[in-house]
N, C-alpha and C positions, 0 to 999 in steps of 0.2 A: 611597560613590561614588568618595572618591577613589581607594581601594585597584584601583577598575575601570581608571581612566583612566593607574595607573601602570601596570598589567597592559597596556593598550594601549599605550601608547609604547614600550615593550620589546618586543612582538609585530609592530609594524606594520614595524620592521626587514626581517620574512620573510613580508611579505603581498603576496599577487604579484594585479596590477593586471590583468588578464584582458580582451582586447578594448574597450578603453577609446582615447577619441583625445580631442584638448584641449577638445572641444567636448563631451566625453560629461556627460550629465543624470546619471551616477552620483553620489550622495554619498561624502563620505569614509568610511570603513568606521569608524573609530575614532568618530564623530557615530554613526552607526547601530549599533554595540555599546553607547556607552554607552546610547544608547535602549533597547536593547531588551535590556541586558544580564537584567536582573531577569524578565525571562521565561523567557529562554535558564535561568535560577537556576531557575525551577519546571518545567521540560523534567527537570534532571536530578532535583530530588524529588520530582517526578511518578515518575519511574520509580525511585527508591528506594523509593517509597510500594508500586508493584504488580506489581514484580520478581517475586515469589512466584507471578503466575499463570502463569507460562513463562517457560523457560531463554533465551529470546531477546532477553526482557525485559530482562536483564542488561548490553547493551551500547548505549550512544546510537551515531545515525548522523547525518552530517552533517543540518544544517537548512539549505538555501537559500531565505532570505527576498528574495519577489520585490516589488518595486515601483519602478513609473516604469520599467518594462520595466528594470530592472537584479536582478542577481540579486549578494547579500550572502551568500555561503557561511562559515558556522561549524562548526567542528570540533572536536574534542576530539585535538587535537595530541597537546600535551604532557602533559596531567593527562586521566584516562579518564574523569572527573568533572565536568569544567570546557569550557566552550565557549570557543571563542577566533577572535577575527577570521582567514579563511583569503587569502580573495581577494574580488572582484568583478569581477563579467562585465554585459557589455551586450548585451542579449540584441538578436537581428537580426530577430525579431519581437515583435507585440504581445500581451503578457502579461495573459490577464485579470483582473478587478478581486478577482476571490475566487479563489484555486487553493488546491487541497488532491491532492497527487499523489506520485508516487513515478518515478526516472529515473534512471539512471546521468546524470553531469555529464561531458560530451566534456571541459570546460574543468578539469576536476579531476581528473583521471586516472582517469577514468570512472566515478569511486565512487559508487553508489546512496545519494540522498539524500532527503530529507522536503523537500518544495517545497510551501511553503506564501507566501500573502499575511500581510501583520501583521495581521488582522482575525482569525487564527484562534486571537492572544494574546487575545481577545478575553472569552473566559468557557473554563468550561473543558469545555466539548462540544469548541473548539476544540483545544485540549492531545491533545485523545483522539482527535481525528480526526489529527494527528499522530502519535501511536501507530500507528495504522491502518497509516500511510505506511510509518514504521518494520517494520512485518510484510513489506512487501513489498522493504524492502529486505536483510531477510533471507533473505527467500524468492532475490534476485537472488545474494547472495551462497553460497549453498550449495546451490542444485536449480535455477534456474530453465532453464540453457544446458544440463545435461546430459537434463534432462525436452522440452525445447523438439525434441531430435534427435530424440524418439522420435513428435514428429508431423509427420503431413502436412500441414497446415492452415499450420502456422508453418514447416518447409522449403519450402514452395511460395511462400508469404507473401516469407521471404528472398530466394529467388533470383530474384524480381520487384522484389526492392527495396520493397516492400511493408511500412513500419516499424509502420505504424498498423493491422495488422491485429488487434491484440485492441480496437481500438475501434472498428472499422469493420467487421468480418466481417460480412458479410450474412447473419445467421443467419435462420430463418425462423422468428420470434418469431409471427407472425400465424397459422400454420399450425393449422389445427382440430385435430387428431391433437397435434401439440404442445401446444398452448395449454389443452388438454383435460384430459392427462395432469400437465401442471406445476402446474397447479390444484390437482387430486388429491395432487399430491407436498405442495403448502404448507398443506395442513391438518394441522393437530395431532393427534397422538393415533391414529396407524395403527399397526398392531401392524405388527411384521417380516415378516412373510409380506406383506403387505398392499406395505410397503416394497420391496421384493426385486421385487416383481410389476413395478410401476410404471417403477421404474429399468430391469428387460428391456424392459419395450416402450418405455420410453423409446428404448433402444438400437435398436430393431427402426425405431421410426418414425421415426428419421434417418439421412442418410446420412452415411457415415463422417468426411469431415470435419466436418461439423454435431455433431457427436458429438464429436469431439476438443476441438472449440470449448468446449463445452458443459461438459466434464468441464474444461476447462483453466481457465475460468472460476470453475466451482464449487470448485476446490483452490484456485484464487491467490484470488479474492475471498471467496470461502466463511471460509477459513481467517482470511482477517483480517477478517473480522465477525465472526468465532467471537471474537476474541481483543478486537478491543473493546468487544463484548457482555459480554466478563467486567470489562474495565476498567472497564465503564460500571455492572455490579455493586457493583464496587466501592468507587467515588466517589462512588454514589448518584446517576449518573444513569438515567433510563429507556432499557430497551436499544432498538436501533435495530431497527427491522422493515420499513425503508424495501426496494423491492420486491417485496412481496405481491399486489400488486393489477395487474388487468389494466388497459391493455395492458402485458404483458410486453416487458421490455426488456432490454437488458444489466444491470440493475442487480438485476433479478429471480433471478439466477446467486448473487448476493451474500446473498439470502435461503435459497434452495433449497441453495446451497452449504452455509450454516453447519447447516443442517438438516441435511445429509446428515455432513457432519464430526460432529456430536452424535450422530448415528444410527452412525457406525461407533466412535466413543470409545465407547459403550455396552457394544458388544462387544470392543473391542481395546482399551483405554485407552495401549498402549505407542505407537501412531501418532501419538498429539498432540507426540511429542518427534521422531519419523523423519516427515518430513514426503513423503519419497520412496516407503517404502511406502505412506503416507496418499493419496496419488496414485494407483500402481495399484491399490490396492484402488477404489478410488472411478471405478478407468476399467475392471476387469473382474470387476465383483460379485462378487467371492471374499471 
């Protein structure tokens, strides 16, 4: 520990104070590294441990530990191994009690980070559900704005100022013809042909933004279930199949996705590394 806390006193030199005033509820950042320094240690060999299932795996991304509505941003600065106090922000809303997410940070020069509460140092489902995060903020840094152009749903979304629309899209999860067909899709063990069917009338029985939605879903959330279903392989825990069951909901996209990402690595194994063709294929059944 001490070797933590001289590491802090040398870093807090260039740790920049982020929307904070004399009255702010933030802690000092150097208190809260050395807390939590020893997790932030199994972050990075956690990911030494299961680098080996994908090239993405290779790199940490900031962790913003939120509590007390303050957000404690760590980085990997200076060593690509090592987490180090960045800043802290106060956030100008209230932060709920568990978050597990992914966002660019406005206050960090927008860099996509793993937003999590300290409950998810908690065992290591949580660690992995940070992984998770970490997928998406790969996915931010290399596909996500040049894939975003090529829909309607999300240029429409924009130019209304519409930020929250991949979690509030009014998809029409209730619909018989949907709800019908999505069934069909999350059963095991459909041969290709059977597959292929499914996916067209899927396409057939929405309309076109519903459908962008749907496919934009099953790539960003699909893909990162895919990847901590393998982590959860790996660590020995049981994989996640949360979304299966009706009613269907946004999170059923996270099921049906990783299903459909297995279903074309089958036939293409090169997509799990181009995540941009893994996309169109997955938006026009080729």
């Amino acid at each position: 520990m001490k070797k933590i806390i001289i590491i802090v006193s040398v870093l807090m030199i260039s740790v920049w104070v982020a929307g904070q005033t004399a009255e702010s509820p933030c802690r000092d950042i150097s208190e809260v590294y050395e807390q939590y320094a020893p997790d932030l240690e199994k972050v990075r060999d956690m990911k030494q441990e299961i680098q080996g299932i994908h090239p993405l795996l290779n790199h940490l991304y900031p962790v913003a530990l939120a509590e007390d509505n303050c957000f404690y941003v760590f980085d990997t600065v200076s060593s690509p191994v090592m987490y180090e106090p960045v800043l802290i922000h106060l956030s100008e809303n209230d932060l709920p009690d568990k978050l597990r997410a992914s966002f660019p940070l406005e206050f960090y020069k927008n860099r996509p980070a793993g937003v999590i509460t300290p409950d998810a140092f908690d065992n290591t489902e949580g660690f992995v559900s940070l992984f998770h995060e970490f997928v998406h903020c790969f996915q931010a840094e290399n596909y996500e704005q040049e894939l975003k152009t090529e829909l309607q749903v999300a240029r429409e979304a924009m130019e209304k100022g519409d930020f929250m629309w991949e979690l509030e899209h009014p998809f029409p999860y209730e619909k018989h013809e949907f709800a019908e067909l999505y069934s069909q899709w999350l059963q095991p063990d459909l041969d290709m042909e059977e597959r292929w069917e499914i996916r067209s009338r899927l396409k057939e029985a929405l309309d076109s933004k519903d459908y962008e939605y749907m496919i934009w879903q099953e790539w960003k959330e699909g893909f990162a279930r895919y990847i901590e279903n393998e982590i959860r392989n790996q660590v020995g825990l049981p994989e996640n199949r949360g979304g299966k069951e009706q009613p269907f909901s946004r999170v059923s996209f996270y099921a049906g996705g990783e299903i459909y990402v297995r279903f074309l690595l089958e036939q293409d194994p090169s997509v799990e590394t181009d995540l941009a063709a893994l996309f169109q294929r997955m938006f026009s059944l080729e």
